[in-house]
N, C-alpha and C positions, 0 to 999 in steps of 0.2 A: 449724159447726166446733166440734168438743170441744172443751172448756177443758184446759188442759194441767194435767199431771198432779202431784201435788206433792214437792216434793224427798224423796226417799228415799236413806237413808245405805247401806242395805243393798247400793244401786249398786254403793259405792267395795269389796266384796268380789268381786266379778267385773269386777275391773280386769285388764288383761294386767298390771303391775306385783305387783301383789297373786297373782294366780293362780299366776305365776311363780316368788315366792318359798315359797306353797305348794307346790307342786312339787318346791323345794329341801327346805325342813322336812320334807317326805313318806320321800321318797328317803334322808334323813338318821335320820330313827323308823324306818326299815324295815333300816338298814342295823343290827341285833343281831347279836351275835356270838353265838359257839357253838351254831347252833341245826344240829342234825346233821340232818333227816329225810333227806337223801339220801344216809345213810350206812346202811346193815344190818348194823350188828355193835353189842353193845353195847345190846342192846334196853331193856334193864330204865332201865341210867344214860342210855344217849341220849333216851329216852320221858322222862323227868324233864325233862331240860336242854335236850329241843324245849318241853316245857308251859311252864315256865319263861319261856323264851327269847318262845312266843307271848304270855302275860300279858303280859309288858312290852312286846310290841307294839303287842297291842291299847289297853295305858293310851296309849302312846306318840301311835300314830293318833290315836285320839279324841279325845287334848287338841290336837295340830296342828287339826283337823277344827273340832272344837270354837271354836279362837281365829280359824277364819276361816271364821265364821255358820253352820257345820252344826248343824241340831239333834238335840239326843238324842229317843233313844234311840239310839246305834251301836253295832250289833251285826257282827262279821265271824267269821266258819267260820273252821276251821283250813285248808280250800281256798281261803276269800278272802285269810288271807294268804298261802299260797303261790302266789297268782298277784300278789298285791300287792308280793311282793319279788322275784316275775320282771320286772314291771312297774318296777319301779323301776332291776332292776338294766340295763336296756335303758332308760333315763331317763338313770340314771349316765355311760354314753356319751357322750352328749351334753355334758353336763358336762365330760366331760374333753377332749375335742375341742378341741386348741391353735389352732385356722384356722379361721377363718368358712366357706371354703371346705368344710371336714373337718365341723363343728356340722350345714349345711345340707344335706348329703348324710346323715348320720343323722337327722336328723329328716326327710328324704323317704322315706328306709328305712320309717322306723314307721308315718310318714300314709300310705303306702301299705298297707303291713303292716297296720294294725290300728286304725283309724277310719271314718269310714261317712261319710255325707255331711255338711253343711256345714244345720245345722237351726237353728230359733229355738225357746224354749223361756222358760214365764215360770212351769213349775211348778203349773200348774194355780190360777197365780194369788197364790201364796205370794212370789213375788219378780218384780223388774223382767226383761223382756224382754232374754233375752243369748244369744250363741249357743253351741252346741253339738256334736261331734262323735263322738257315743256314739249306739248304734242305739236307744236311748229312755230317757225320764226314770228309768225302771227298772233300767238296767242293770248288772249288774255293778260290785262295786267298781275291778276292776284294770281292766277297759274304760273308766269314766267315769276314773279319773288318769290312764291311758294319754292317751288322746284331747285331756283338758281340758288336761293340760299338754302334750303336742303342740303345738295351736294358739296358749299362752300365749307357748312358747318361741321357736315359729315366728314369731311375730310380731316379739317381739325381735328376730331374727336378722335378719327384714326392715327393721326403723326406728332399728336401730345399725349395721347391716354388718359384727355380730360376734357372738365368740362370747356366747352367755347367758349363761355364766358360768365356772366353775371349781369344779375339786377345792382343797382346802386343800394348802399346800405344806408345812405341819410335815407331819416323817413319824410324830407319834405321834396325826396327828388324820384320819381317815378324810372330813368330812362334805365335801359341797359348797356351792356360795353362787351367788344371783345378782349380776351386776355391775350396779349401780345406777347410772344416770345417763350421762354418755358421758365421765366423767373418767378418768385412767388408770386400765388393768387392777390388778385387784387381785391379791392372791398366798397372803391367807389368807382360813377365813371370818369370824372376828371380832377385833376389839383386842387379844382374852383370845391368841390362839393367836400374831398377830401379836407382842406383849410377850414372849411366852416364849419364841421363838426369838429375837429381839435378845437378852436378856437370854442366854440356852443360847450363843449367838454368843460374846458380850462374855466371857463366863466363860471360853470356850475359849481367845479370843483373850490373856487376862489369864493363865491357865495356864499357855500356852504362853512365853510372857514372863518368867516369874518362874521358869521351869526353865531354867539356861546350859545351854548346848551343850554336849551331851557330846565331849571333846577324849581321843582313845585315848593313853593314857599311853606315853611313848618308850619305846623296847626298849635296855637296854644296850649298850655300845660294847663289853663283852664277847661279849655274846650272838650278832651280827650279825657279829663274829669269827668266832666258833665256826661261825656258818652258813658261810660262806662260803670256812673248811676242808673242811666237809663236800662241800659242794659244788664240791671241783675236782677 
């Protein structure tokens, strides 16, 4: 019998917890605004403000990637991000999905859709044995997040009986979050966005408070005379 293997920290990065909220961070880097390529008008300023709009993706990516054990060098095409923010934005769904119910019929959508079989894979030896859902160690970038978070989220769905997570409910914050633990639902994704709505709340509600009710000033006892000559 082998002697058993020795603790390796590298494990705790391909945790369904951890995988999971890569998936969030992913989905959250990929969502940039202004990037037009599917627009055809405006070639000269859209070509600027899609380059643009890529560089801050690719920093974006890379450092998510980056803070959960991928090693550099990461390089992505300007077709790896545009499947990486197809991929995302079919991530996004799920996300937003209010019922468990709702969560688990799109993530059957995709695992049908767009993963392969059910593989083991330790990387050629670079890291611990985990599984995988991407048709090989090589594959594509928006195939391997596709897949990997798949089965991250799917799991969740199975060991809560809810949804993974949520979109942010301030309306000036786009990202989404997973829900950690099996405590009550959350509503934003951090303290930072949660504060500024109480406080946006409390302001309005203090506003409105400190303005009296507008009371429409009476109409003369001459005036409502005169109407009511007019009118017979």
């Amino acid at each position: 019998m082998s002697s058993p293997a020795p603790y390796d920290d590298r494990s705790t990065r391909h945790s369904v917890a951890a995988n999971a909220r890569r998936t969030a961070d992913l989905v959250n880097a990929l969502a940039v605004e202004g990037h037009r390529a599917d627009q055809g008008v405006e070639v000269s300023v859209g070509a600027a403000a899609n380059e643009a709009a890529d560089a801050r993706t690719r920093d974006a990516v890379a450092a998510v990637l980056r803070a959960y054990g991928e090693a550099a060098p990461l390089t992505f095409t300007a077709a790896d991000l545009a499947d990486l923010r197809a991929a995302a934005g079919l991530l996004r769904e799920v996300f937003a999905a209010g019922h468990v119910d709702e969560a688990a019929a799109r993530l059957n959508r995709l695992l049908a859709a767009g993963t392969g079989p059910l593989r083991l894979t330790s990387h050629g030896g670079g890291s611990p044995w985990h599984p995988h859902l991407d048709s090989d160690d090589d594959a594509p970038w928006a195939e391997w997040f596709l897949s990997s978070s798949c089965m991250a989220l799917a799991v969740l769905v199975w060991d809560r009986q809810r949804p993974p997570g949520g979109v942010c409910a301030s309306p000036r914050c786009p990202n989404v979050y997973v829900t950690e633990g099996r405590g009550p639902n959350r509503r934003y994704c951090s303290r930072r966005c949660a504060t500024r709505e109480r406080v946006a709340v409390h302001r309005a509600r203090a506003a409105a408070a400190s303005d009296p009710p507008q009371v429409p000033s009476p109409v003369p006892l001459s005036a409502r005379r005169a109407v009511g000559r007019r009118s017979s």
